[in-house]
TINUBA-526632 format. One line per 2 residues: number of its first residue (from 1); their letters; for each residue y, x, z of N, C-alpha, C. Coordinates in steps of 0.05 Angstrom, whole numbers, plus 5000, padded with zeros to 4 digits. Example, Ala and Ser with C-alpha at 12.3 -4.5 7.8 and 13.67 -1.06 7.14 Angstrom:
BEGIN
1	AS	4886:5264:5156:4910:5246:5156:4934:5264:5156  4955:5257:5142:4979:5273:5143:5001:5258:5157 .
//
This chain:
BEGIN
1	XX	1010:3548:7767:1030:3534:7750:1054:3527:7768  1077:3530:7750:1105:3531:7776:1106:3495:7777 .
3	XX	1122:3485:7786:1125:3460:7791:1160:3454:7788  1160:3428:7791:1183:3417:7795:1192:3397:7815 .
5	XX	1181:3403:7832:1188:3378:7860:1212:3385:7872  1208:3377:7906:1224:3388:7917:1239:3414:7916 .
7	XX	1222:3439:7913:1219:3465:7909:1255:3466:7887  1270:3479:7878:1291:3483:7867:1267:3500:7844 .
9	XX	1271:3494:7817:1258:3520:7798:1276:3539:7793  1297:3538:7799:1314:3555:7802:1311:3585:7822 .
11	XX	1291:3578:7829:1283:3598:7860:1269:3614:7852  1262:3647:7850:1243:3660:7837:1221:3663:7865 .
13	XX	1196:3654:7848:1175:3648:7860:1163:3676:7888  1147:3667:7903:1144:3688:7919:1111:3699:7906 .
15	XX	1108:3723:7899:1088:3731:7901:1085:3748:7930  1049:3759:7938:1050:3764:7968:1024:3794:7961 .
17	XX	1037:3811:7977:1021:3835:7963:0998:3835:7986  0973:3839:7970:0951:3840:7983:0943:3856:8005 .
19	XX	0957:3882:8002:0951:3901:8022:0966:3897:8046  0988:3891:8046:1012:3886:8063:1008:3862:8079 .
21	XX	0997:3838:8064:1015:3814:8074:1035:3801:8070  1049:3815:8059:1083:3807:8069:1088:3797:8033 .
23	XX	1107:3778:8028:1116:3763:8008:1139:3784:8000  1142:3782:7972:1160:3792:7964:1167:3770:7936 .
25	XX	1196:3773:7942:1210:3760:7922:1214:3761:7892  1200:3755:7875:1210:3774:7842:1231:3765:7829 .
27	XX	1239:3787:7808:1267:3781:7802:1279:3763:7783  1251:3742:7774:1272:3731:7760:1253:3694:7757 .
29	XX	1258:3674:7748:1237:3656:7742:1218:3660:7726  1202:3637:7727:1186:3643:7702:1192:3647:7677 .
31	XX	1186:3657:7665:1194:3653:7636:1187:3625:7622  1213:3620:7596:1207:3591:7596:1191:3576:7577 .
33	XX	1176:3595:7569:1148:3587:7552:1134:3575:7583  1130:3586:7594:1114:3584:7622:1130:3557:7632 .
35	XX	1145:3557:7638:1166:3526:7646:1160:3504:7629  1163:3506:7612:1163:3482:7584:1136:3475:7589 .
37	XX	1111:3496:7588:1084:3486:7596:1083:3472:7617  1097:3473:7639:1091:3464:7664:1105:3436:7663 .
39	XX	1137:3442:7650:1143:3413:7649:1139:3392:7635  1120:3402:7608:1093:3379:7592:1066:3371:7609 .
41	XX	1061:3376:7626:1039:3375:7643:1025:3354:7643  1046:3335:7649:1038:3305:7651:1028:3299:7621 .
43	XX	1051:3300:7597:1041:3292:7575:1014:3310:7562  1015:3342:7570:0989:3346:7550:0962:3333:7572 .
45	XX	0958:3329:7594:0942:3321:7609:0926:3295:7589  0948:3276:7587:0943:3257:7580:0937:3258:7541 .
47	XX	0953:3280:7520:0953:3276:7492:0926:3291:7489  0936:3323:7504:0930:3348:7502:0889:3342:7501 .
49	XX	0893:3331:7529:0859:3327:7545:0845:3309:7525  0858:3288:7511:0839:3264:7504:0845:3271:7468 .
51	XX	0864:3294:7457:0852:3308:7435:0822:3322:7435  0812:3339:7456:0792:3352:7456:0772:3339:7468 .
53	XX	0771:3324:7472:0746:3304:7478:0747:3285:7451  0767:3282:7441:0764:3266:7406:0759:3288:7390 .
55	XX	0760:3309:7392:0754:3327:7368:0725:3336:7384  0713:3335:7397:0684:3344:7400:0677:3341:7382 .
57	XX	0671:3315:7369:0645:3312:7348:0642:3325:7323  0676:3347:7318:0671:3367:7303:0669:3357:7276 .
59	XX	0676:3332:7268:0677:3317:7244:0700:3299:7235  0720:3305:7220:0743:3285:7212:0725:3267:7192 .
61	XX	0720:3241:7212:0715:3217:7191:0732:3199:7202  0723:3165:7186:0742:3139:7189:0740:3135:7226 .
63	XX	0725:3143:7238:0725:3131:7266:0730:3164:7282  0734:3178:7270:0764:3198:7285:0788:3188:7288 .
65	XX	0786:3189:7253:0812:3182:7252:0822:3154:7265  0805:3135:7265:0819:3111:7281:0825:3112:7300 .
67	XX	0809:3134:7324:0813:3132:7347:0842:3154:7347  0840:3165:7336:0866:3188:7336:0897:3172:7328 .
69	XX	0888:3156:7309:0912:3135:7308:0915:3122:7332  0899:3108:7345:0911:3098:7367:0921:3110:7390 .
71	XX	0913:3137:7396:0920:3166:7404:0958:3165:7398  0956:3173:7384:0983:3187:7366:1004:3156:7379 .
73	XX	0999:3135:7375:1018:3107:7380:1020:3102:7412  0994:3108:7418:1001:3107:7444:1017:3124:7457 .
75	XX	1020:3147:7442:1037:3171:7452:1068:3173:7442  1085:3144:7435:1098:3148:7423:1113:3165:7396 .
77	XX	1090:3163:7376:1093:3175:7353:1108:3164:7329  1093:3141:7336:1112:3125:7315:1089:3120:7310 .
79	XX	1088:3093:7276:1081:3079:7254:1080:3107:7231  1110:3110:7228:1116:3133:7208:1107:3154:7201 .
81	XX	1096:3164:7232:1098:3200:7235:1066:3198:7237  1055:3177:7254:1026:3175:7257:1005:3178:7226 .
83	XX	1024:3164:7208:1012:3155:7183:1007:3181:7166  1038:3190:7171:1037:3222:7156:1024:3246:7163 .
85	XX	1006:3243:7205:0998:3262:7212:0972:3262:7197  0958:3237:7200:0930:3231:7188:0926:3229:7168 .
87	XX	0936:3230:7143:0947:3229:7114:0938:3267:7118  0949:3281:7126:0952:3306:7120:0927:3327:7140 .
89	XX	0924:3309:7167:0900:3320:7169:0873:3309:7150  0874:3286:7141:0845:3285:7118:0848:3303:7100 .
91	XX	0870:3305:7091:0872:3325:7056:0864:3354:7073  0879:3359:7099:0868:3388:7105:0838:3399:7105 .
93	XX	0828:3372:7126:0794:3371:7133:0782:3369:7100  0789:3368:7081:0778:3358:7055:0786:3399:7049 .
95	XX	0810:3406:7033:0812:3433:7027:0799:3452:7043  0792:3455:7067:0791:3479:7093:0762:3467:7105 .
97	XX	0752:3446:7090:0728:3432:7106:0718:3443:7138  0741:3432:7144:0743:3439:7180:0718:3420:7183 .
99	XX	0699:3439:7205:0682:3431:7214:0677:3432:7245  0698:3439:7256:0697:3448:7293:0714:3437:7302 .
101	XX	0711:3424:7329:0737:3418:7344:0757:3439:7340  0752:3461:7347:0785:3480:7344:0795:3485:7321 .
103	XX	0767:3486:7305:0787:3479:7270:0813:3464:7268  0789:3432:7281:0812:3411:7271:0837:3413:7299 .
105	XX	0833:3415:7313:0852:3415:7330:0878:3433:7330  0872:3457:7314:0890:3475:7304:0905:3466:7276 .
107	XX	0891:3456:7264:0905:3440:7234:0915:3420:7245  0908:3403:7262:0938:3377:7276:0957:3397:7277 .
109	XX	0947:3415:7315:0975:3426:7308:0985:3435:7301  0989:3450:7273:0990:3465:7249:1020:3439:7238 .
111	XX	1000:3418:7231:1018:3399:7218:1032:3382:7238  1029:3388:7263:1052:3374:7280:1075:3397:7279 .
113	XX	1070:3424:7280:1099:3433:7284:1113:3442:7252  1091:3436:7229:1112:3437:7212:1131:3409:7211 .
115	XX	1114:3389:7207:1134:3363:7215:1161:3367:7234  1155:3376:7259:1178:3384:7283:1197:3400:7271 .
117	XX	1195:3425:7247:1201:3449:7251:1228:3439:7237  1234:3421:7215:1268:3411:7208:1288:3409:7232 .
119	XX	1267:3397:7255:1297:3394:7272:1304:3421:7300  1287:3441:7282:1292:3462:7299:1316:3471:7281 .
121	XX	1343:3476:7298:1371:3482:7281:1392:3491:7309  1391:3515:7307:1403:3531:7332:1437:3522:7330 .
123	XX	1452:3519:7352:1483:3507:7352:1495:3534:7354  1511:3538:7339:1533:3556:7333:1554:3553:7345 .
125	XX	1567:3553:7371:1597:3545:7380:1618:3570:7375  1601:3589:7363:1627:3606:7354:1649:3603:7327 .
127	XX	1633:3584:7316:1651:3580:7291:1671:3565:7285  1691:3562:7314:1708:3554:7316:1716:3556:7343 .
129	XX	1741:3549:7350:1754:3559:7377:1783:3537:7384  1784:3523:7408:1759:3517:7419:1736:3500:7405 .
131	XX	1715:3502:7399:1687:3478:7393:1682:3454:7414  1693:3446:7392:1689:3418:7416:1668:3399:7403 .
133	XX	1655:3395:7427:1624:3381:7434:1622:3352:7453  1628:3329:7439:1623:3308:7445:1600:3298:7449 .
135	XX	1599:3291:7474:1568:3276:7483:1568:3245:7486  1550:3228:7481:1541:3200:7484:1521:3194:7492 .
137	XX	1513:3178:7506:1489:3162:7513:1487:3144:7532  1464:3132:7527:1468:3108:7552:1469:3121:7573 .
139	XX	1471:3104:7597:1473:3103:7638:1445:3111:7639  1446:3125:7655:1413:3147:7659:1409:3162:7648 .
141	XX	1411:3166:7623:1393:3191:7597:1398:3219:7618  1418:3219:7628:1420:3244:7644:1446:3260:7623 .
143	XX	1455:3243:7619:1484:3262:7602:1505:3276:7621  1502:3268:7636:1526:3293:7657:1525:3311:7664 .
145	XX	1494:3306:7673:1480:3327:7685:1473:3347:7659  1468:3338:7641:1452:3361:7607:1488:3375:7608 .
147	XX	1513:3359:7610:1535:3376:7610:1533:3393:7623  1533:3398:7650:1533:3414:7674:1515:3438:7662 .
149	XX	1491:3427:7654:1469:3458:7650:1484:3468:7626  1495:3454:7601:1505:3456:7579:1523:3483:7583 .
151	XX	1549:3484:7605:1564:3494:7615:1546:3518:7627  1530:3519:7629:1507:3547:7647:1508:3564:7625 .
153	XX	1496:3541:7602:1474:3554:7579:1510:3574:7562  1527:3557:7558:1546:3571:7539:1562:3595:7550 .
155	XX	1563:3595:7580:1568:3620:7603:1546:3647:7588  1537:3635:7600:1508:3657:7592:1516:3675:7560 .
157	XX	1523:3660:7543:1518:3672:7521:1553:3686:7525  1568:3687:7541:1591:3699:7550:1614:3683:7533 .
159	XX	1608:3654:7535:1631:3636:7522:1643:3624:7540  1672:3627:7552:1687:3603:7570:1683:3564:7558 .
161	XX	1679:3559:7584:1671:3528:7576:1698:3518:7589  1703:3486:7584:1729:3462:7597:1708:3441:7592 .
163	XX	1708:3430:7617:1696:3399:7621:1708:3381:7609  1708:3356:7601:1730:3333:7597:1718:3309:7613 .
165	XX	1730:3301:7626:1709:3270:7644:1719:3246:7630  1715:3243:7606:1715:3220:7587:1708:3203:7603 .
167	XX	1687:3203:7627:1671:3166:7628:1697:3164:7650  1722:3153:7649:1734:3143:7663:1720:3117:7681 .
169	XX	1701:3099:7674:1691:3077:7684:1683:3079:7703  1680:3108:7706:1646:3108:7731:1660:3133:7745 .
171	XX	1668:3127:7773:1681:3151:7788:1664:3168:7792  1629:3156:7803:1607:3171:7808:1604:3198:7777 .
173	XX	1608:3186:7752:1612:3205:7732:1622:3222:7735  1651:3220:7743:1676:3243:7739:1665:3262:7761 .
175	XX	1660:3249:7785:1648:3266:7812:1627:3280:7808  1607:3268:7794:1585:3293:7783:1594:3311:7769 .
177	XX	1615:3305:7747:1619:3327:7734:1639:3345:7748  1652:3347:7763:1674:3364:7782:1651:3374:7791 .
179	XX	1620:3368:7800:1607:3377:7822:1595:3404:7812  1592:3393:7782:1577:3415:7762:1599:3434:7756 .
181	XX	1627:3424:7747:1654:3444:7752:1656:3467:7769  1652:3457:7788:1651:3476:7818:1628:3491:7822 .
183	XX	1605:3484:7806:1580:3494:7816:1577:3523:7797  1588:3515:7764:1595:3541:7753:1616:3552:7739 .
185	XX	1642:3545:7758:1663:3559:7758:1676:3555:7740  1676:3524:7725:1691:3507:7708:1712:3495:7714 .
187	XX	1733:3497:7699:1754:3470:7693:1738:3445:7682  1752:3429:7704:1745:3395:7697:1766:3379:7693 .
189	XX	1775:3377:7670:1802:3359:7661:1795:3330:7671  1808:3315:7682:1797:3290:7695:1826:3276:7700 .
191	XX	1819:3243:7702:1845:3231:7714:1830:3203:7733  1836:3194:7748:1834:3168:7763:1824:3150:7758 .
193	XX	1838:3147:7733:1835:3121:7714:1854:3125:7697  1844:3103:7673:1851:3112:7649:1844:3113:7625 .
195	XX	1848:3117:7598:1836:3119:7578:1821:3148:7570  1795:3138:7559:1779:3161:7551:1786:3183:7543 .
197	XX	1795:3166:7525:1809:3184:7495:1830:3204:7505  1845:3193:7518:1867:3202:7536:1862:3231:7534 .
199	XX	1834:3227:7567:1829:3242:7579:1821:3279:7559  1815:3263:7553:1791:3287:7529:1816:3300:7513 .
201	XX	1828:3284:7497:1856:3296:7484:1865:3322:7504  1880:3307:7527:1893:3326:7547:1873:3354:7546 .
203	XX	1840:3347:7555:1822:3370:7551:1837:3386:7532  1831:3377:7507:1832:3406:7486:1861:3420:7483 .
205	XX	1878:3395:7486:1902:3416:7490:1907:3440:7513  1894:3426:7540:1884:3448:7553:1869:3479:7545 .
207	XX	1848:3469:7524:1830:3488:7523:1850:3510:7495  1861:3498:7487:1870:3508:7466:1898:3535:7475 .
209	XX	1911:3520:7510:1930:3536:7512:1922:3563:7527  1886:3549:7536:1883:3575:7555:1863:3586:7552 .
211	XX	1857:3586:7517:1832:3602:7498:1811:3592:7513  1805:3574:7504:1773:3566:7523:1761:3562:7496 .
213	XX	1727:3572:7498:1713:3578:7470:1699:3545:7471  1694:3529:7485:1667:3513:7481:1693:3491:7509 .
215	XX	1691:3468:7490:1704:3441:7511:1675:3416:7508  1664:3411:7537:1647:3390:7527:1658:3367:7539 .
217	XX	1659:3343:7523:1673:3320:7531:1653:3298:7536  1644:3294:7554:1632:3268:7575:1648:3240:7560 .
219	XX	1628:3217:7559:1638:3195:7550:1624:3173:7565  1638:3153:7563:1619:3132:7578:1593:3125:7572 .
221	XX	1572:3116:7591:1545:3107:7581:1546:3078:7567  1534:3072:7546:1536:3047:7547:1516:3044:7517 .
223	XX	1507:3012:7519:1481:3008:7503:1481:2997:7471  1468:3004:7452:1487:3010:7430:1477:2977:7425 .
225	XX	1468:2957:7439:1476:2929:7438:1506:2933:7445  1526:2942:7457:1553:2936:7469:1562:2936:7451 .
227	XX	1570:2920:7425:1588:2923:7402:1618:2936:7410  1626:2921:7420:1656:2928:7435:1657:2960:7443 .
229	XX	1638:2964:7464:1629:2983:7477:1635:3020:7459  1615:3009:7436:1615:3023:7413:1642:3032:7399 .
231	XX	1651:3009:7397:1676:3020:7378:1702:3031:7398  1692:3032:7423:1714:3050:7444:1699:3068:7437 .
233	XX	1679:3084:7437:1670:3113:7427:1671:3117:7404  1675:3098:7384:1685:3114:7355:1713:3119:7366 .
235	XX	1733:3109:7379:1760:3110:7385:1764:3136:7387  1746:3146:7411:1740:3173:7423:1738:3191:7400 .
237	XX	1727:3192:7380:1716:3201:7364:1743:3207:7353  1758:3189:7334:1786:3187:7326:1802:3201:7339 .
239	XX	1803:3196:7363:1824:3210:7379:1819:3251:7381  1800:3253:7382:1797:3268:7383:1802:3292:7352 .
241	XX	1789:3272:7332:1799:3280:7309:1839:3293:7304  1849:3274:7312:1867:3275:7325:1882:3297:7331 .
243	XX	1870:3300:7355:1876:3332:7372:1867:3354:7351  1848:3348:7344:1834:3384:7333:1830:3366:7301 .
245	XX	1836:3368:7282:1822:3352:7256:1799:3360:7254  1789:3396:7251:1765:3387:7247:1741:3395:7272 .
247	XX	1756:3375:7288:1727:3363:7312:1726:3330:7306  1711:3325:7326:1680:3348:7345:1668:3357:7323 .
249	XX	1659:3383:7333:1648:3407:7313:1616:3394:7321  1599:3383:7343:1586:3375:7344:1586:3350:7358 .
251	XX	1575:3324:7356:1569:3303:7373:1536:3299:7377  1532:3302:7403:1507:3300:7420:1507:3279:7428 .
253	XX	1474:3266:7418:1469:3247:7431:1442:3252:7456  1448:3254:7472:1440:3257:7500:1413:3229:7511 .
255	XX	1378:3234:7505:1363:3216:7500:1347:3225:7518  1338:3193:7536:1317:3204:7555:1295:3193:7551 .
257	XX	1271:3212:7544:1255:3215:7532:1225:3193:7546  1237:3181:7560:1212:3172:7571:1221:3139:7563 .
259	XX	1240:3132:7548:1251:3102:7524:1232:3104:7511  1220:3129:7502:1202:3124:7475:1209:3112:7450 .
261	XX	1194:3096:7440:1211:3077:7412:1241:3070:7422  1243:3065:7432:1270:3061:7444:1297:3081:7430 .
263	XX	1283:3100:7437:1300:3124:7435:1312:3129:7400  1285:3129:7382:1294:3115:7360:1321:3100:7339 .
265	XX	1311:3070:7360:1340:3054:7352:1360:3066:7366  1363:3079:7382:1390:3089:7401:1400:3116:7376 .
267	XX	1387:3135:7371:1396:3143:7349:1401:3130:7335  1398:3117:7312:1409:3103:7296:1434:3085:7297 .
269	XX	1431:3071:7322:1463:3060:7328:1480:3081:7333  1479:3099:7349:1497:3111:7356:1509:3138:7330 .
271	XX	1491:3137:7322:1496:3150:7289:1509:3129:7270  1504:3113:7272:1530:3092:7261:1548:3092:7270 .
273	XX	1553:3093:7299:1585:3085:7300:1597:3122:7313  1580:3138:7312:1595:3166:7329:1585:3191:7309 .
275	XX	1579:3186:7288:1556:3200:7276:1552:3235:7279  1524:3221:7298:1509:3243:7307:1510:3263:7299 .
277	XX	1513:3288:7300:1507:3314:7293:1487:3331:7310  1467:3320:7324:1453:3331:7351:1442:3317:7364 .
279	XX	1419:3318:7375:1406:3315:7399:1396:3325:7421  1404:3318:7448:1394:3330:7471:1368:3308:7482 .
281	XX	1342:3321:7484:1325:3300:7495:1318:3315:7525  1325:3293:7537:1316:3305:7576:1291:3290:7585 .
283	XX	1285:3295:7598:1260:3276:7623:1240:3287:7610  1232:3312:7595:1207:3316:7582:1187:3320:7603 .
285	XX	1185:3324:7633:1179:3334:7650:1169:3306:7666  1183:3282:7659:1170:3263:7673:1145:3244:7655 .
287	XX	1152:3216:7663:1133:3203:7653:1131:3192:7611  1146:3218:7600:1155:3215:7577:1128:3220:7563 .
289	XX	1111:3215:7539:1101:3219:7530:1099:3241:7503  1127:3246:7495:1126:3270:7476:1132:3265:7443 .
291	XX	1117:3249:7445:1115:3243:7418:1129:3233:7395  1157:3219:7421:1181:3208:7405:1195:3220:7398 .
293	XX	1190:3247:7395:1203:3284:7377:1185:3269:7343  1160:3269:7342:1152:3256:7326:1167:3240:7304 .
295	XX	1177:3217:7321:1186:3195:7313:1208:3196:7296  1222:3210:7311:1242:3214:7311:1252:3242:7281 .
297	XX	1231:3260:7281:1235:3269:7253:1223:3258:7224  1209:3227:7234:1200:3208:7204:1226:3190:7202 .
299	XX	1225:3185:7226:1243:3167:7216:1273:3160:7221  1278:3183:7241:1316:3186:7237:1333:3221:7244 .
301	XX	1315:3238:7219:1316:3269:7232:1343:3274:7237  1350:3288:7256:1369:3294:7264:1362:3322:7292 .
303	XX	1379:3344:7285:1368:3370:7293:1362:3358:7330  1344:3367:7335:1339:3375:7368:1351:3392:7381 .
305	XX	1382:3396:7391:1396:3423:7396:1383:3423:7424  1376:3406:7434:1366:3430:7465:1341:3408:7482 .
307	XX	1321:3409:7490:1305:3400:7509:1305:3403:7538  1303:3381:7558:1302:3380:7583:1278:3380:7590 .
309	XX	1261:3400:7610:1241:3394:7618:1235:3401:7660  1265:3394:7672:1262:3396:7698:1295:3393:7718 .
311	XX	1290:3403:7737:1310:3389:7753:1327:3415:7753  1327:3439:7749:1341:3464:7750:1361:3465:7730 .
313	XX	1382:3484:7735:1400:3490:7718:1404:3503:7700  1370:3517:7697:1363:3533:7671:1347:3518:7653 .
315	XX	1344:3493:7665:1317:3479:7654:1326:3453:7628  1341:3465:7613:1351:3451:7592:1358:3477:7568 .
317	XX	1340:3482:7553:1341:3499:7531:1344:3490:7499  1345:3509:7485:1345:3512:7458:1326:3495:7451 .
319	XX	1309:3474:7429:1290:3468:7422:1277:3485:7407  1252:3498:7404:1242:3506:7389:1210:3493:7376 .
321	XX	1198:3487:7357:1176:3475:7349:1159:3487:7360  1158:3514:7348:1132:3527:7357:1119:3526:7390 .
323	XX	1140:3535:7407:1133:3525:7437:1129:3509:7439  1148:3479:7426:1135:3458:7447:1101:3444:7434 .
325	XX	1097:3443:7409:1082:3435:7403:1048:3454:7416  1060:3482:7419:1039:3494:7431:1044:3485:7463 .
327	XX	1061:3488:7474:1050:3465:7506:1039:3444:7505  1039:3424:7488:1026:3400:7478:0992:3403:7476 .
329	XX	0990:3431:7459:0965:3426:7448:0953:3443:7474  0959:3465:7480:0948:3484:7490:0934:3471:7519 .
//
């Protein structure tokens, strides 16, 4: 299993030929079914392992299911999503009279990735020019950095990207993002100091004079207790309207996945005052539990445009149900 430590995942792994000795380099990473597994590790260890030791007894009754409820909460599922998993595994175990651990363990995950499968919703940035992509989130979620890979991922598909360094507050911000500028051959519209809004404006008129397909605009971190705080990023929002009427074509909210419930109310405020069109969830790779994907489609759906599960610059993808729920279970 590849890892994520020190090691860069960015590095294609060495295999070592038997006859020879000698290491040879292969050409490319793992593939990222194989990644995603590795960067759930921690969580299926912990969901994955203590599903199949609860489904031994090969019987959906009241003291499965209780123990599986407390399963599901402890794993950040929610009240909501927990209620509706077990609701729908009894009616299954009743129609399909699952009688085996892999029965039932295949009908959870059956009904965990239909639940998941609404906020599988692929981002289109071609349907407009430039697409401009507003990001938010608190200090930490890792929003600068999900820009930087963001800028990999829209290269790749052969779209010119423009930075905007909205978080004027935080020089350490603007400097990450120049770092990620430089790292893949981006424009980083930036000023000293200054207003946000400013900044990001100047962006698109930039991007607009020198055909750039995809502008992502960086905003300050801040906690959607900050009332004040808040209504400087609806400002952002305005302003930007502004420049392009009909942007941001998307607004990302940028969530680190190891808040858990947390993560929750942070959608919800920030969909009040910036309203959401997106989510980026990062840290899936650390001490996150998983489940607040769960939660999060009972009780405030809103599409999953891309998952973080490591420290590499490839290691922020598309969301898809079917994978992640199969790293989970598998």
């Amino acid at each position: 299993m590849f890892g994520f430590g020190k090691k860069s995942p960015d590095q294609a792994p060495v295999a070592t030929n038997n006859a020879t000795g000698q290491s040879t380099a292969t050409a490319s990473p793992a593939p990222w079914r194989l990644r995603l597994k590795a960067g759930l590790a921690r969580t299926r260890a912990q969901f994955g392992g203590k599903l199949k030791h609860l489904f031994a007894r090969g019987k959906v009754d009241d003291e499965l299911l209780e123990e599986l409820e407390t399963l599901l909460l402890g794993s950040d599922v929610g009240l909501d999503a927990t209620q509706h998993l077990l609701y729908h595994l009894r009616q299954r175990a009743r129609r399909d009279r699952l009688d085996s651990p892999a029965a039932i363990q295949r009908a959870l995950s059956e009904i965990f990735c239909e639940l998941l499968q609404p906020l599988e919703e692929a981002l289109d940035p071609r349907r407009h020019r430039p697409f401009i992509i507003m990001l938010a989130g608190v200090n930490g979620a890792g929003k600068t950095t999900s820009i930087g890979k963001l800028a990999k991922h829209f290269q790749a598909q052969g779209l010119s990207v423009l930075l905007a360094a909205g978080d004027t507050f935080r020089a350490a911000a603007r400097e990450q993002l120049q770092t990620w500028g430089e790292r893949n051959n981006v424009t980083v519209i930036a000023q000293q100091s200054g207003d946000p809004a400013a900044v990001i404006f100047d962006a698109i008129a930039a991007a607009r004079a020198r055909g750039i397909d995809v502008v992502l605009a960086d905003t300050a971190g801040r906690l959607p207790t900050q009332l004040h705080l808040m209504d400087e990023i609806a400002k952002v929002r305005r302003v930007i309207q502004k420049a392009e009427p009909t942007g941001p074509h998307e607004t990302l909210l940028v969530l680190d996945a190891t808040f858990g419930q947390n993560a929750v109310q942070q959608v919800m405020a920030f969909d009040k005052a910036i309203q959401v069109s997106g989510l980026v969830l990062t840290k899936l790779d650390g001490s996150a539990k998983g489940g607040v994907v769960a939660a999060i489609a009972r009780q405030c759906p809103k599409p999953v445009r891309f998952i973080g599960v490591g420290e590499g610059i490839d290691d922020l993808r598309p969301f898809v149900a079917r994978d992640f729920v199969d790293a989970l279970f598998e």
